[in-house]
Structure formats: structure tokens, C-alpha cells
N, C-alpha and C positions, 0 to 999 in steps of 0.2 A: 558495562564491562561484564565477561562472562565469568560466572563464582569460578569455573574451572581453574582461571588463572590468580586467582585471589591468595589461594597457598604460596606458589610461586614468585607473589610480588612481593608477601610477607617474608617469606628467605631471602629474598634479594637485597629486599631494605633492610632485615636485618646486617647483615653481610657487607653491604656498605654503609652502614650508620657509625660505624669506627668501632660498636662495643662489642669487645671480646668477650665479653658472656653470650651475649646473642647471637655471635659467629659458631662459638662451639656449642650452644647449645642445640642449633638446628644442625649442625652437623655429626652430632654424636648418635648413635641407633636408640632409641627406648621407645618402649609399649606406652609411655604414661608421660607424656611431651606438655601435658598442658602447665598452664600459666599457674605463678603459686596463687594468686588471687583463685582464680579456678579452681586449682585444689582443694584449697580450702573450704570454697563453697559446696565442693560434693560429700567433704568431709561433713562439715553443718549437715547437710542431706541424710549421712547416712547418723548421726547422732541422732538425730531427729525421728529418724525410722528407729532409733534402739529407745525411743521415748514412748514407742508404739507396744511396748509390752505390757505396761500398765489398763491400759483397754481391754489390750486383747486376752490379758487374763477376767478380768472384770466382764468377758460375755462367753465364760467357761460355761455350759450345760451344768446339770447338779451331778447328772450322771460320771462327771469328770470329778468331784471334788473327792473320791474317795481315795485317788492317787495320789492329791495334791499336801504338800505339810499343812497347809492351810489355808481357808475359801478369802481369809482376808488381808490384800495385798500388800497390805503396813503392817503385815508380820510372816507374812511367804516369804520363805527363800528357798527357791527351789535350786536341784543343784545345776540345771539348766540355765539359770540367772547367770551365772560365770564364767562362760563360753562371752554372753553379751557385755558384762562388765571387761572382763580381757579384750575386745574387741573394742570397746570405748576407750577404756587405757591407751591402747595403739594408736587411735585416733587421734587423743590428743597429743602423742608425743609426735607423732608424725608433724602436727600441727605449729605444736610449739618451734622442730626443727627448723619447718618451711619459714615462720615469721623471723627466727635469727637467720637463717638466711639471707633474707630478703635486708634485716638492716645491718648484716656482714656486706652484704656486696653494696648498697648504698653509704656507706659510712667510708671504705675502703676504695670506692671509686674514685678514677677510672682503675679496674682491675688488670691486674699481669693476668699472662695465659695459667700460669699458676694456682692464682686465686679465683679464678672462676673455673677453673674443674673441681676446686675443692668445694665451693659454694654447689655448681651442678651435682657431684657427688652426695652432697650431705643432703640436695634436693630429691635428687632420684631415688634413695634410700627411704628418704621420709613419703615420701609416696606408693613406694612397694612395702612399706609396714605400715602405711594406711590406708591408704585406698584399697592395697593387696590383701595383709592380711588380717588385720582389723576391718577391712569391709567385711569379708568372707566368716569371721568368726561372726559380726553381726548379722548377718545374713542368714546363718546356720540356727542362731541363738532364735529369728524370727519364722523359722520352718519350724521350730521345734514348738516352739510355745506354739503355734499352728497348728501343731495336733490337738493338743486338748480341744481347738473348737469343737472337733469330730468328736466331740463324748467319750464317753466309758470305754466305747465298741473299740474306739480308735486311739485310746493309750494303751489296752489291751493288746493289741494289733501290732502294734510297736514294741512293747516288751517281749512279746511272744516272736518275733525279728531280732531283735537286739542283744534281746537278757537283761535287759538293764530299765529301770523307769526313770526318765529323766526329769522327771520332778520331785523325786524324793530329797528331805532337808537338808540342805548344803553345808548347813552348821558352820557358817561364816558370818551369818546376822545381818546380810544385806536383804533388805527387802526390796521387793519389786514395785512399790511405791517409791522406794528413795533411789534404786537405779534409774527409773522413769525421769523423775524428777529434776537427777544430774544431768542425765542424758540430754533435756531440753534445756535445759543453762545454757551446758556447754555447746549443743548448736548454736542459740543465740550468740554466743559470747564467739566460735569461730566464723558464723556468718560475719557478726560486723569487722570483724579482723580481716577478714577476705573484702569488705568493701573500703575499708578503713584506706588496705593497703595497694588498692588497686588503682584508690587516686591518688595518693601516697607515690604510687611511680609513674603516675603516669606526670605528678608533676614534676617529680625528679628527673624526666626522661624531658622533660620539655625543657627544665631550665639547662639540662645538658645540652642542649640543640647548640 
């Protein structure tokens, strides 16, 4: 069979499978269509990349440490750290949205036309403040800590652009040891929830047959 028509078959069967969540949800417009199991795993992905800080400050040059509040990461908090803490926050509420989601619409099925825009709604949402922009705040938070690789020359460089040193003390007492830390929990802990729930409907979808 050629992949071309593989999208195709997959609306179709949705669309005659009887379930009214699956009908509007391939016919509704959105940038961010994927499955919640899906979601949640990019979300894990990107937790997992804000777990990435703790390294990548720990192979700062020395030349770097004269900007930093401190060379050791289980008492840095730079105020860069909290662009990536807000950006894991989002993450998991996104998270948390998508899983009552998934057992509103299993609990409440078969769903009215009703209840599954509000279930899609509270999905599409949860995915535009996580994926959207809780990725993007982490994503920002992993450019920035970026620079220090580049040494002295290249926080210099930055300040002298901006006005502002983005690692001076945050005065919040999160360290970059203990965001790292959460950070990789909580991917684990939404990776299994993304696999948890993915056979979770698929065997709800099967005893629905």
C-alpha cells in the first residue's frame, strides 16, 4: 500500500468508526493534531532536554565562572534558570490537562458532540502551552546556558548586545542541580504516562469495537 494514502485511510476509519471525538477531531484545523500518547512523549523529550542544563553548565571554561553566582551547580541559580523552570511548569500542566483528558473522554464515553469539543478543546490548549510555549521557553533557557560554553569572550559578547548578564543570582534558591534533577523525574514519570496511556486506549478502543 502506498504511505501516500495511509493519512487518508486513517480519516476515513476514523470517521466511520462511530466515535465522535475522532470525527471532529480530524476535522477541526490545528498545527498540533498529534495523538495525546504522542504528546506527551515529546513533552518527556523536551523535559528531558531541560535535564540538559546540569551538564552543560558543569563544562563551563573557568573563563565563564567570573559571571556566574557560582561554579557549583548545587548552589547556582542563575537567573537564566527560570525561563527553564517556567518552561517545565508549562510542561507539566500541559501534561497533567492531556492525561484528565484522556480519562474524561474514556470514563464519559460514548461522548455527545458536546463533550468531545470540550475534551479537544482542553487538548488543543494543553498542547499550545506545551509543546508551544513551554517548549520555546525551554528551548530559550538551552541557548542561553549555550553561551557560557563560549567562555568569558562569549558572555561578554552577550551583555555587551543585551545589557543584561543572564546568569547573575536569581535570588529564588533554585539550583541548577535540583532543576536538572526534577526535570529528568518528570520526563520519566510523563514518558510512562504517555505509554501507560497509549495501551490504555488502545484497549478501550478495542473493547469498543
Amino acid at each position: 500500500m502506498s504511505t501516500d494514502s495511509q493519512p487518508d485511510d486513517t480519516i476515513a476509519q476514523a470517521i466511520i468508526s462511530g466515535s465522535t471525538y475522532e470525527r471532529l477531531r480530524y476535522e477541526r484545523h490545528s498545527y498540533l493534531r498529534q495523538t495525546v500518547p504522542r504528546t506527551l512523549a515529546l513533552q518527556s523529550a523536551l523535559l528531558g532536554a531541560l535535564a540538559l542544563l546540569l551538564p552543560v553548565y558543569g563544562l563551563y571554561p573557568d573563563s565563564t565562572a567570573a559571571f556566574l553566582p557560582s561554579i557549583n551547580p548545587d548552589l547556582a541559580s542563575p537567573k537564566v534558570l527560570l525561563l527553564g523552570v517556567f518552561g517545565g511548569f508549562l510542561q507539566l500542566f500541559g501534561a497533567t490537562l492531556l492525561v484528565g483528558s484522556v480519562l474524561y473522554r474514556v470514563r464519559l464515553a460514548p461522548l455527545t458532540e458536546r463533550q468531545a469539543h470540550a475534551a479537544l478543546n482542553a487538548e488543543d490548549f494543553a498542547r499550545y502551552v506545551g509543546l508551544g510555549t513551554g517548549g520555546l521557553a525551554i528551548v530559550l533557557s538551552l541557548c542561553l546556558f549555550a553561551v557560557g560554553l563560549g567562555g568569558g569572550d562569549a558572555v561578554s559578547a552577550y551583555i555587551a548586545f543585551t545589557g543584561r548578564n543572564p546568569f547573575v543570582a536569581s535570588g529564588f534558591g533554585l539550583s541548577v542541580a535540583a532543576v536538572s534533577l526534577f526535570a529528568f523525574v518528570a520526563s520519566v514519570t510523563v514518558f510512562y504516562a504517555s505509554r501507560y496511556l497509549l495501551v490504555h486506549l488502545a484497549l478501550f478502543h478495542r473493547s469498543s469495537e
